[in-house]
Structure formats: structure tokens, C-alpha cells
BALOBA-1460 file (C-alpha; in Angstrom, 3 decimals):
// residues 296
<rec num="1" residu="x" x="1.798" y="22.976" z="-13.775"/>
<rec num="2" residu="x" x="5.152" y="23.094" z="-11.978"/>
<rec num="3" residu="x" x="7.694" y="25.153" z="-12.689"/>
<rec num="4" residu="x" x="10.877" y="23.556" z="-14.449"/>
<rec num="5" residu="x" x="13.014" y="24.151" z="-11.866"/>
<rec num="6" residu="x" x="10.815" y="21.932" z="-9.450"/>
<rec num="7" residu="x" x="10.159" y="19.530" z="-11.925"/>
<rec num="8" residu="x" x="13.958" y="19.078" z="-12.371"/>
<rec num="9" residu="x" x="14.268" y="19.193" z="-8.787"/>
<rec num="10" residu="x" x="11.844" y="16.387" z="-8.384"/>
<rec num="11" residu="x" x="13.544" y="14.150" z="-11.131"/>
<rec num="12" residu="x" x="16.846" y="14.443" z="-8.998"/>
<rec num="13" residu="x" x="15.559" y="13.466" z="-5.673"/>
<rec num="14" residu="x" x="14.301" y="10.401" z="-7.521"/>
<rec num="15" residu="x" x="17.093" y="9.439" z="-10.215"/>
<rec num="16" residu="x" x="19.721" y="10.443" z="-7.888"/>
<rec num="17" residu="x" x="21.914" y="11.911" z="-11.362"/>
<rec num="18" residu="x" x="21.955" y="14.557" z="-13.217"/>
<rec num="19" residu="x" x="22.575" y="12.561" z="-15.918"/>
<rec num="20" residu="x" x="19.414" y="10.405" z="-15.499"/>
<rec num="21" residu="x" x="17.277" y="13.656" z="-15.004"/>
<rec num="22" residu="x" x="18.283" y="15.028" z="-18.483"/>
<rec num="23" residu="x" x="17.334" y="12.208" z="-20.041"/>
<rec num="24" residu="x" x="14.280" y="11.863" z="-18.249"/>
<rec num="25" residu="x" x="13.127" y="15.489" z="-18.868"/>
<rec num="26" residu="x" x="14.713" y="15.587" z="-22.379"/>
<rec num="27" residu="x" x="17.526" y="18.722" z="-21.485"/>
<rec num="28" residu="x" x="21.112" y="19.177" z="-21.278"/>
<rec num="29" residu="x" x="22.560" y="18.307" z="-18.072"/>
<rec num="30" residu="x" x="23.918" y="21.939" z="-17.978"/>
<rec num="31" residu="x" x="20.457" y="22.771" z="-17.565"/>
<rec num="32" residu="x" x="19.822" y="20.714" z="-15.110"/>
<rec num="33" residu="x" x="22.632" y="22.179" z="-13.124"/>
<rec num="34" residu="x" x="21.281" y="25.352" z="-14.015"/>
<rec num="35" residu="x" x="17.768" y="24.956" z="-12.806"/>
<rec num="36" residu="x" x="19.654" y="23.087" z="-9.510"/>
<rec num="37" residu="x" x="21.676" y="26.200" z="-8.844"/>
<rec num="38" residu="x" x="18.464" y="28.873" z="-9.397"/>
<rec num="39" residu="x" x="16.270" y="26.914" z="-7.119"/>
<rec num="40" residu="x" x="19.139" y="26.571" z="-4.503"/>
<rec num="41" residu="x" x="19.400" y="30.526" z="-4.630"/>
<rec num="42" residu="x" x="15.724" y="30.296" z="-4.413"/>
<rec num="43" residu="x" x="15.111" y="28.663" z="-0.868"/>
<rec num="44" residu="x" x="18.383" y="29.608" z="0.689"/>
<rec num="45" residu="x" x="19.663" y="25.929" z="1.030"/>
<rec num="46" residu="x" x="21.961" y="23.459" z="-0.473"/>
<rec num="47" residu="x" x="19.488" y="20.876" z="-2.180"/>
<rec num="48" residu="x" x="21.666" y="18.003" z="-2.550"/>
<rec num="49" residu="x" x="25.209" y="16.434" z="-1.824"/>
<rec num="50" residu="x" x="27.979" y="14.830" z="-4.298"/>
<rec num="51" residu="x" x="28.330" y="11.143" z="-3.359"/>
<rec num="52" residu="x" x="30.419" y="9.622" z="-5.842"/>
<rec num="53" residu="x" x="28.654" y="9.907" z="-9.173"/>
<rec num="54" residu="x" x="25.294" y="10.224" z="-7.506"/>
<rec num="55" residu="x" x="23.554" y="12.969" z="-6.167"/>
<rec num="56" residu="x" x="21.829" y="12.563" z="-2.293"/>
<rec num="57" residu="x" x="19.438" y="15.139" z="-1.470"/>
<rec num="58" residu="x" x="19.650" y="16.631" z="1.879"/>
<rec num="59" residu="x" x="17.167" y="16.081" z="4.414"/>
<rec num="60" residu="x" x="15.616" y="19.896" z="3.570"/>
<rec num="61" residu="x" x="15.260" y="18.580" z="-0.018"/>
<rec num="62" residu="x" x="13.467" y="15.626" z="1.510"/>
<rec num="63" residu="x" x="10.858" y="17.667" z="2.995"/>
<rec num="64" residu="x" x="10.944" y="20.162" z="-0.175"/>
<rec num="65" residu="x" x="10.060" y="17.633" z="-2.144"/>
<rec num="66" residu="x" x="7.436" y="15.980" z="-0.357"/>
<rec num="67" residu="x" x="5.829" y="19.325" z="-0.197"/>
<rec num="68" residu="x" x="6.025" y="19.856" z="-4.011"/>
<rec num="69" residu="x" x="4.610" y="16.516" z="-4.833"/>
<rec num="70" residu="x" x="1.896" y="16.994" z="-2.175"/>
<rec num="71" residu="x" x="1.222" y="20.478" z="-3.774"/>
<rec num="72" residu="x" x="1.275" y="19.418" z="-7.474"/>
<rec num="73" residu="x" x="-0.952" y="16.591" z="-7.122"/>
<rec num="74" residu="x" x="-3.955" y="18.397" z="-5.044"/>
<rec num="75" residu="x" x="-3.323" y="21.260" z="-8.029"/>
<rec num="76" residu="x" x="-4.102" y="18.371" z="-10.776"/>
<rec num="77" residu="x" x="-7.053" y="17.352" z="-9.045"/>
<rec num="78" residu="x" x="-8.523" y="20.739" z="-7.857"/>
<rec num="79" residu="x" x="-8.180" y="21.594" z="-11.674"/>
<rec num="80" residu="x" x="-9.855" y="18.187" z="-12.493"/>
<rec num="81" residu="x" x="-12.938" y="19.419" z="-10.261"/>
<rec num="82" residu="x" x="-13.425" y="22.361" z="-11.945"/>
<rec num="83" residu="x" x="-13.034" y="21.459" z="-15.216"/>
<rec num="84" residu="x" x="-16.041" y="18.929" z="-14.882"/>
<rec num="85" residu="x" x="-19.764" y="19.424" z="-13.985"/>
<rec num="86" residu="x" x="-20.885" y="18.646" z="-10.747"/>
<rec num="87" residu="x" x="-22.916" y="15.600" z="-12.043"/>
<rec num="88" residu="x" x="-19.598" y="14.079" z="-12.979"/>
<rec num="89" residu="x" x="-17.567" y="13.828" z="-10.275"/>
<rec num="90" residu="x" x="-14.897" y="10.989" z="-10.260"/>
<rec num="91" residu="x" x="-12.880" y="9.027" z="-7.472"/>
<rec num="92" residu="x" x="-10.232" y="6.897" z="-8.073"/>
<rec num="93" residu="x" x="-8.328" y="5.154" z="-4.955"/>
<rec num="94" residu="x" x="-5.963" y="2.432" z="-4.672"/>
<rec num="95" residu="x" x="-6.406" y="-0.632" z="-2.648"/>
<rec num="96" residu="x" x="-4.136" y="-3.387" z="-1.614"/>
<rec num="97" residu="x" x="-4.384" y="-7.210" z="-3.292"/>
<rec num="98" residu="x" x="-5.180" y="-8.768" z="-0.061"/>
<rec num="99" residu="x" x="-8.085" y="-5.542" z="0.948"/>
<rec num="100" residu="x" x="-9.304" y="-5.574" z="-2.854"/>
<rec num="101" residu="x" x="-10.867" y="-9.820" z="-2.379"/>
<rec num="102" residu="x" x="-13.206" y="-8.294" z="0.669"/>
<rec num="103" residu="x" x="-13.028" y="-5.037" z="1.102"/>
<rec num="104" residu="x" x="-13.056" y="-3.233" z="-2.833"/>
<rec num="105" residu="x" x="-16.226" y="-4.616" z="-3.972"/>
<rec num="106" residu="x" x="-18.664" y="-4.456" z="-1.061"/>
<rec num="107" residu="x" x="-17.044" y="-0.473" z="-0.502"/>
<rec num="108" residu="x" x="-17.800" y="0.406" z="-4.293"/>
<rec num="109" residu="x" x="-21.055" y="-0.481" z="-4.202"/>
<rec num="110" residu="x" x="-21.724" y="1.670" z="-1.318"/>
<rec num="111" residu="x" x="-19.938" y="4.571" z="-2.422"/>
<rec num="112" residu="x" x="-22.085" y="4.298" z="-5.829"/>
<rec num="113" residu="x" x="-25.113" y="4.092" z="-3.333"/>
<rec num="114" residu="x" x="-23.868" y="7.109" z="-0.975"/>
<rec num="115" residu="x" x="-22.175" y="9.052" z="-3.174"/>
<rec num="116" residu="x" x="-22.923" y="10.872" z="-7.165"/>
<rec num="117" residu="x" x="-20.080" y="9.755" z="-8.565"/>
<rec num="118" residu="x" x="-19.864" y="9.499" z="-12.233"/>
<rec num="119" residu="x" x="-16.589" y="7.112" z="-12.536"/>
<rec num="120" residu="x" x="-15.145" y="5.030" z="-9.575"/>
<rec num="121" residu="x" x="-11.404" y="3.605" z="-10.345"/>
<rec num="122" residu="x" x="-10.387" y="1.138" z="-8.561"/>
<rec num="123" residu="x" x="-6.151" y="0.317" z="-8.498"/>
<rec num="124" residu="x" x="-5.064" y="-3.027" z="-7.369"/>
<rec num="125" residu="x" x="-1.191" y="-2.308" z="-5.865"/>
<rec num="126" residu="x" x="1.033" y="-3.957" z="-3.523"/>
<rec num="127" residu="x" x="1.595" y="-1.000" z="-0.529"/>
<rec num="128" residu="x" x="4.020" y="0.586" z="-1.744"/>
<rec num="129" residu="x" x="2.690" y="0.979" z="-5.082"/>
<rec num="130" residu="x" x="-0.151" y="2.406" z="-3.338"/>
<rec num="131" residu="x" x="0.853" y="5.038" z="-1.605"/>
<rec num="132" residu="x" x="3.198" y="6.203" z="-4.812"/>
<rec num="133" residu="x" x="-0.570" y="6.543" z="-6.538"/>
<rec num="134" residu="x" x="-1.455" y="8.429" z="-3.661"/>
<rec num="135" residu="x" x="1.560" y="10.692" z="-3.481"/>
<rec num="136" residu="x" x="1.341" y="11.409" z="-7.487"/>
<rec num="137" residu="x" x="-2.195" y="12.268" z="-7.446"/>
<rec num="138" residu="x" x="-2.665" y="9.195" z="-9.505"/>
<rec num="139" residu="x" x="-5.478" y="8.115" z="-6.350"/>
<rec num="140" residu="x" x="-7.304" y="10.298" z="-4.014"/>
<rec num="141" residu="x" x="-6.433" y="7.897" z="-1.375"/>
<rec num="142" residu="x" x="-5.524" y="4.122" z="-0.564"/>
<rec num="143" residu="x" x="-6.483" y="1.176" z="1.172"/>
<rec num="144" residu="x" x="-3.369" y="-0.527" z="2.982"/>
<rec num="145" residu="x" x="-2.529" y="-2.804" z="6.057"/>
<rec num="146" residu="x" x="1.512" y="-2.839" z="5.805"/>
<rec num="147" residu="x" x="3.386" y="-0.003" z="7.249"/>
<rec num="148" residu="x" x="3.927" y="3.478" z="6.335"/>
<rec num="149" residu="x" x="5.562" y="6.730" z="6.968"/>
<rec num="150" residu="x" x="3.009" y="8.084" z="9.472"/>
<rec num="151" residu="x" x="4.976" y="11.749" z="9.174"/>
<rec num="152" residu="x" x="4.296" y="11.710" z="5.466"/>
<rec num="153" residu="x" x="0.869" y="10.800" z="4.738"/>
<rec num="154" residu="x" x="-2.502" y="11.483" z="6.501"/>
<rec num="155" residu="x" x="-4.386" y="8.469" z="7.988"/>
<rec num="156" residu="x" x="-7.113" y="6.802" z="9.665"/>
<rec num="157" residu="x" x="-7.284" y="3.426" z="11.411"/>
<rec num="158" residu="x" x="-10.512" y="1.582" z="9.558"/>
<rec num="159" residu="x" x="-10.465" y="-1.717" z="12.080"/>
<rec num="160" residu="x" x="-7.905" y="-4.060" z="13.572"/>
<rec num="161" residu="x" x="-8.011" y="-7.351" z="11.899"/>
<rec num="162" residu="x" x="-6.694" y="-10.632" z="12.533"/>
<rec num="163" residu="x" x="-3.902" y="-12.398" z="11.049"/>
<rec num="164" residu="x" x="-4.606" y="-15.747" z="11.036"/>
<rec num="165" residu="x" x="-2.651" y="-19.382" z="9.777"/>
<rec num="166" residu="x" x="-4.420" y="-21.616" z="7.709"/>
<rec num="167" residu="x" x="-4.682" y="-24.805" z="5.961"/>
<rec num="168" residu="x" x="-7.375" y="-27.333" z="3.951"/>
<rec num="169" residu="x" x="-9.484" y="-29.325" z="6.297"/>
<rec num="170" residu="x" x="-8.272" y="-32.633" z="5.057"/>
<rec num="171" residu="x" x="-4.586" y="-31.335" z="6.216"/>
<rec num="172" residu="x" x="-2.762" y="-33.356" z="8.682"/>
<rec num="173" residu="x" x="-2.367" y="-30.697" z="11.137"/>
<rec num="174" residu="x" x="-6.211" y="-30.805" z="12.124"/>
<rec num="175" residu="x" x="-5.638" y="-34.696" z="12.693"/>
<rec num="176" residu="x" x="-5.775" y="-34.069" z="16.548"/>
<rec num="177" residu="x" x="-7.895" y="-32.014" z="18.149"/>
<rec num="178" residu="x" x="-4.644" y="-29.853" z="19.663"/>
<rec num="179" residu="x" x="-2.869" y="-26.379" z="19.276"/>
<rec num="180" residu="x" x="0.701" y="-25.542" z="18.093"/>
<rec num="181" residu="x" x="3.315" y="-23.282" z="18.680"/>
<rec num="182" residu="x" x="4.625" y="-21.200" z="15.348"/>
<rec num="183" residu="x" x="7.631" y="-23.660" z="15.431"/>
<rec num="184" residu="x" x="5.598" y="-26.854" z="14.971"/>
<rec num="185" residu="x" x="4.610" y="-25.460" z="11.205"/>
<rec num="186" residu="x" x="8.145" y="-25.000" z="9.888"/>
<rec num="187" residu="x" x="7.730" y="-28.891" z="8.363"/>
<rec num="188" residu="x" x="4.947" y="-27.548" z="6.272"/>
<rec num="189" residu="x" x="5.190" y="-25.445" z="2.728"/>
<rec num="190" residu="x" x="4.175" y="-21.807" z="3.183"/>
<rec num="191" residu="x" x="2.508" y="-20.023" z="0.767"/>
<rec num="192" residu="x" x="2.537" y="-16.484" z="0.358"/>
<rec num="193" residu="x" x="2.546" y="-12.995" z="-1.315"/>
<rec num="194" residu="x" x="5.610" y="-11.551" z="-2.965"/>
<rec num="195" residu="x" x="8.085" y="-8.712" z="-1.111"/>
<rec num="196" residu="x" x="6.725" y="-5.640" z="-1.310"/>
<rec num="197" residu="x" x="2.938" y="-6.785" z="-0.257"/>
<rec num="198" residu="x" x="1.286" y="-5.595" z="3.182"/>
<rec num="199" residu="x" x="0.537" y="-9.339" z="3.715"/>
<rec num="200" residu="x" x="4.195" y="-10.199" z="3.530"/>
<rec num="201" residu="x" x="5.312" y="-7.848" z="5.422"/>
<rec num="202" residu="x" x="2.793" y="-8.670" z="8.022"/>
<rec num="203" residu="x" x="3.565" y="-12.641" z="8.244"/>
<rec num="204" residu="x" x="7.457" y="-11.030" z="8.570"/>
<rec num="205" residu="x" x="6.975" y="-9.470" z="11.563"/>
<rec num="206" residu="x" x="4.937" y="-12.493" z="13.059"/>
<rec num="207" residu="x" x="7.640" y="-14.761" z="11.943"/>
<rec num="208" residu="x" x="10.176" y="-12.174" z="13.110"/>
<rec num="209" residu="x" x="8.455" y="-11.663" z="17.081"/>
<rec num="210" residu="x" x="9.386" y="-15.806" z="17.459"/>
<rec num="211" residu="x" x="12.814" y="-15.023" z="16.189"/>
<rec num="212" residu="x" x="11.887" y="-16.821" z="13.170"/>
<rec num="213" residu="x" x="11.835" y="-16.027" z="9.703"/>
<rec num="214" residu="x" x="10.165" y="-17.064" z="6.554"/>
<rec num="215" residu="x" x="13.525" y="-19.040" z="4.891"/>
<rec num="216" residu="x" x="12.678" y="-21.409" z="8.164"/>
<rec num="217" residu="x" x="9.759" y="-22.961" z="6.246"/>
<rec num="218" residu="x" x="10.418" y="-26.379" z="4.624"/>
<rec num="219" residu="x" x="9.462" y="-24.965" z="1.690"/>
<rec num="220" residu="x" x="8.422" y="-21.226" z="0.432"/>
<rec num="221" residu="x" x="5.574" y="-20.508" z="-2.547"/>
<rec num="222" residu="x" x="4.794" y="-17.096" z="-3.688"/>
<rec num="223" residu="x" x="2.601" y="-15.954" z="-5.729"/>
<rec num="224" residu="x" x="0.966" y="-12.342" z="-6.088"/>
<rec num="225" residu="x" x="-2.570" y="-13.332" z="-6.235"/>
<rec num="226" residu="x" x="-4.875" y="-14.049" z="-3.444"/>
<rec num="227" residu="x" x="-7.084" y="-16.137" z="-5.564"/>
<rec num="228" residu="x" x="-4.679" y="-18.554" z="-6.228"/>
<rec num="229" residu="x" x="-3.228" y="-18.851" z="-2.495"/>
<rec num="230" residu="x" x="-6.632" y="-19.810" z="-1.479"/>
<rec num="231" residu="x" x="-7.044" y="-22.458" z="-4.403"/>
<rec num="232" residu="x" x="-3.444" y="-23.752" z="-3.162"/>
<rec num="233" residu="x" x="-4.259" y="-24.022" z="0.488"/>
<rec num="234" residu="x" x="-7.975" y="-25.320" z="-0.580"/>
<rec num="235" residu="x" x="-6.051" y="-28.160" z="-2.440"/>
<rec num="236" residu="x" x="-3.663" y="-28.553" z="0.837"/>
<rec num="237" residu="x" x="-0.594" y="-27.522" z="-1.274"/>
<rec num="238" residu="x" x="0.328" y="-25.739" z="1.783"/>
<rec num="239" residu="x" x="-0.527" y="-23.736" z="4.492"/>
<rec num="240" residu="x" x="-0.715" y="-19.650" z="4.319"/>
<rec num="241" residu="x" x="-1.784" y="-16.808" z="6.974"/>
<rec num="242" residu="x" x="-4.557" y="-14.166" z="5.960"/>
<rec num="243" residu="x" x="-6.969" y="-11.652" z="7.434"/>
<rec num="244" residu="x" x="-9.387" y="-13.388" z="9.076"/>
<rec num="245" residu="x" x="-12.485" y="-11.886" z="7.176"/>
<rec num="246" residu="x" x="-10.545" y="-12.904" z="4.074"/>
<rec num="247" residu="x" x="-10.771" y="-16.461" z="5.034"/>
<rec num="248" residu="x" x="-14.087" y="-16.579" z="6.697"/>
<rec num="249" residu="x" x="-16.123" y="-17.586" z="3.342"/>
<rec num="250" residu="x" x="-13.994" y="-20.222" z="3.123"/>
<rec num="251" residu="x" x="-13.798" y="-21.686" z="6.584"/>
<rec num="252" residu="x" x="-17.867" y="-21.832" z="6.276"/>
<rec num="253" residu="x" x="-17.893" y="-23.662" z="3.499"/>
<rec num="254" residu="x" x="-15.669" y="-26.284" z="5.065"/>
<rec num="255" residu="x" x="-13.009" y="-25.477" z="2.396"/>
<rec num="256" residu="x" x="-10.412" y="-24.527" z="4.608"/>
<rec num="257" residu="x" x="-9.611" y="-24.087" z="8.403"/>
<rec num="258" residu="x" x="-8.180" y="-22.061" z="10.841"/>
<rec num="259" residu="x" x="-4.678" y="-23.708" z="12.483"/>
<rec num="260" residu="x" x="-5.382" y="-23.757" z="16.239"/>
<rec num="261" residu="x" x="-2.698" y="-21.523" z="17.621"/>
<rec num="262" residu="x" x="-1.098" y="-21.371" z="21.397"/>
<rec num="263" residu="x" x="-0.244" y="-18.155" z="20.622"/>
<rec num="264" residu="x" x="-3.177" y="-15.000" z="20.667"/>
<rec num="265" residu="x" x="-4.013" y="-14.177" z="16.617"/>
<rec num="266" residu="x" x="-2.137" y="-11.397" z="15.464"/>
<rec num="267" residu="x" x="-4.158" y="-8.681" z="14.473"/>
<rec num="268" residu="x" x="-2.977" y="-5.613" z="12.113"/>
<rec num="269" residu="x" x="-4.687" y="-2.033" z="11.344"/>
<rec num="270" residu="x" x="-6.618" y="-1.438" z="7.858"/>
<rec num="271" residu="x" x="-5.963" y="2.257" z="6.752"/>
<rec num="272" residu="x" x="-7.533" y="4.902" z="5.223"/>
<rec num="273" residu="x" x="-4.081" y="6.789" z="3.603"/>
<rec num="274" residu="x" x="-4.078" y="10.376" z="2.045"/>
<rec num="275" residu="x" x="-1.760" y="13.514" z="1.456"/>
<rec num="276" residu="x" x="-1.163" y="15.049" z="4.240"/>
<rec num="277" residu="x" x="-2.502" y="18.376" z="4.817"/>
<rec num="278" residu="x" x="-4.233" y="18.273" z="1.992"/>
<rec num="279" residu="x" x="-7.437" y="20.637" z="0.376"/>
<rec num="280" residu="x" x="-9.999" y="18.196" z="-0.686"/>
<rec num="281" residu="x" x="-9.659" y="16.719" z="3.652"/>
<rec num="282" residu="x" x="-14.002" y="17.529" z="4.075"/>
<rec num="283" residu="x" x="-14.504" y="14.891" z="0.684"/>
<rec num="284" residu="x" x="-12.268" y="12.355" z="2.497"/>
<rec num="285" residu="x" x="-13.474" y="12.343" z="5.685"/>
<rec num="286" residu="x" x="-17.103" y="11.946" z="4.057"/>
<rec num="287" residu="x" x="-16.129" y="8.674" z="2.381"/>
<rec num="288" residu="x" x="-14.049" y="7.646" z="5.414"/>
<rec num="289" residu="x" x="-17.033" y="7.319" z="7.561"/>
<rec num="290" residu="x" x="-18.823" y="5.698" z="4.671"/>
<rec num="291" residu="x" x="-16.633" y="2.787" z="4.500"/>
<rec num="292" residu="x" x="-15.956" y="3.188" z="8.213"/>
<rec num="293" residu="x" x="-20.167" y="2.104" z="8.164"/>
<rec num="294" residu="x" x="-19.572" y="-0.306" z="5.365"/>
<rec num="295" residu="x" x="-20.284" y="-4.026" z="6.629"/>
<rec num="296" residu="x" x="-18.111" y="-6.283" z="4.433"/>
């Protein structure tokens, strides 16, 4: 759908070479030059600057480009729309690892109850991989709880959560009936999601606020799965921190516990993320306040 220049463009912004673009678009990189220089005399700006052997685009190109990828996905899907009968509509969003264990399920089947939608897709990404779905048209929208550009992407706040530590109920730490400072855990193993996660970057910032940091630990797991963290802690391999509504099941069934904390729980937005701006906002906000209703 785009034009070649803008698809060019685009390549640049994210190879950073003109090099790399050619042989990601299959052209000469005198044509890449060549669509470079036509678009420049197109907006009336310089697009990028010479660093080295790279190419950095300029902050103009930063908002070009964001616009472009914003436009070209919303064109995909308006085409998508109608291209297919009404009795076939599809939705496809993305949903963090941690979100998808309560959150996903319970929201799918009351968007199937709500909603006529023919296919449902849900994609299971860490944040970041998220919101690239998002900005690619790849998902209508996405479920996340780390942090975000705010200026790039639409939003709403879904709920404030808490962030909570825990451990197995036969672990030492529940021996007395007491409460402990973030400091008193650093003797135990941690266990916890890989870089890149919402959950990691949320236990970061906890960690962080005590001028502490996650190395402090006596001993780090990660693992990207949410299942498995809860077998570990279940089997007091160690102790982890999750959303409280993650661990509640759990807790109920006297499989884990809650650490007693001096501190007040942490708690952390869930949001609803989207392109900015963007055409299909009256469909969105209809299955915002669907799962904004949803009880999971």
C-alpha cells in the first residue's frame, strides 16, 4: 500500500543503513539514496543524519515515521473490513505473559459473548513485543502493565493492581508471625521474568525505590513463563513478586502465600494500548468498556 519511497524510508529509520535497507527491500543502495533524496524534496526536511557508517534519523523523521506506520496499519485493516462480510468480523490483540494467566481467557469469552466476532487472536508478547504488534497493525490493540511512550500510543487505564512478594507456605519466612522490610529477602533466591517483560520491569522499579536492585538477591532465576514461576515458588524454590489477582488462586488453595510486607503493596496500571489517533477509535472504546465490565 505504501509508496516505495516511504517504505524505504521506514526500513532506514529502523536498520539505521542504507546498506541494510537494500538488502532488506531487495534494491540497489543507489536507490535507496534515490528514494531518500525524493522524499526529502518531498516534505521540505532533512530526514536523517551521517553518523559514522550509520544513518540517525532526525527527530522530524521520528514523528514522520510514526505517522506512516500509524497510517499504513489502520489502511491494512480498514481494507481487511471491507473485504469481509459483516458476519465475519475478526479481532486480534496482543496481551502480556503475566495479563494472558488471568486476564486473556476470562476477556475472550466475553468478547465471544458481547461481540459477533468470527475469529479472536490472541498474541502472547513480552511489552515491547506488544506494542510493535500494535504499531504494525499486526493487533488492534494490547494488553500491558510495563511502561510506554504515552505521546505515541493511545491508552486507557483498565485498574491498578497490586504487586505483591511471594513464597510457598512451608517457606521459612512465614515461620513467625512478623513483617519484613525489602532488605530482609535479599538471602532468598528470586525468581522472575526475563528483561524485556512488564513484570520485570515492574519488580525493577520496586527494587530500584529501596535503592536496591535485582543482582542484590542471593541468587537470580528467570524464566519466561508464568506457569513455571508459580510451580517454582509452589515447590519453595524461591520466592517471586506478581499481581495480586495472579496469585490469589493460589494463596486459596494454601499453595502459596503472600510475604507480609512493612512496606504498602506496590500497585501498577493494566492498559488498554492502541494507535493513536486512529479510525477504527468507536470499535475500541466498545470493547474497552467490555473488558473494563469483565470480572476476572
Amino acid at each position: 500500500m505504501l509508496d516505495h519511497k516511504y517504505q524505504t524510508f521506514l526500513s532506514c529509520v529502523k536498520t539505521g543503513s542504507y546498506t541494510k535497507t537494500a538488502e532488506e527491500l531487495f534494491i540497489s543502495q543507489p536507490t535507496v539514496t534515490q528514494h531518500i533524496q525524493k522524499l526529502e524534496r518531498e516534505v521540505g526536511y532533512r530526514l536523517f543524519n551521517h553518523v559514522g557508517h550509520h544513518i540517525q534519523p532526525t527527530s522530524r523523521a521520528l514523528m514522520l515515521a510514526e505517522f506512516v506506520q500509524s497510517l499504513n496499519a489502520q489502511t491494512k485493516k480498514f481494507i481487511e473490513k471491507q473485504a469481509s462480510h459483516a458476519e465475519s468480523r475478526n479481532l486480534t490483540f496482543a496481551c502480556t505473559l503475566s495479563l494472558s494467566d488471568f486476564l486473556a481467557p476470562r476477556l475472550i469469552q466475553e468478547l465471544q459473548r458481547a461481540e459477533n466476532f468470527f475469529q479472536l487472536r490472541c498474541l502472547v508478547a513480552n511489552t515491547a513485543s506488544a506494542l510493535d504488534l500494535v504499531r504494525q497493525g499486526q493487533a488492534d490493540f494490547a494488553l500491558i502493565e510495563g511502561n510506554f511512550d504515552k505521546h505515541e500510543f493511545g491508552y486507557q487505564v483498565l485498574e491498578s493492581q497490586a504487586y505483591i512478594p511471594v513464597c510457598a507456605t512451608t517457606n521459612h519466612l512465614l515461620d513467625k508471625p512478623q513483617s519484613y522490610q525489602l532488605e530482609d529477602l535479599l538471602s532468598e533466591t528470586i525468581i522472575t521474568r526475563e528483561n524485556g517483560s512488564g513484570s520485570r520491569h515492574i519488580l525493577s522499579n520496586i527494587l530500584e525505590a529501596a535503592n536496591l536492585q535485582i543482582t542484590d538477591f542471593k541468587q537470580i532465576i528467570e524464566i519466561a513463563n508464568v506457569a513455571a514461576i508459580k510451580e517454582l515458588v509452589k515447590n519453595d524454590v524461591g520466592i517471586s513478586f506478581m499481581y495480586q489477582k495472579m496469585a490469589l488462586p493460589l494463596i486459596k488453595q494454601d499453595q502459596i502465600a503472600q510475604i507480609p510486607l512493612i512496606q504498602t503493596p506496590v500497585t501498577h496500571e493494566i492498559y488498554f494500548v492502541y494507535l493513536k489517533n486512529t479510525y477504527f477509535a468507536r470499535e475500541l472504546t466498545n470493547i474497552y468498556q467490555i473488558i473494563r465490565q469483565t470480572d476476572y
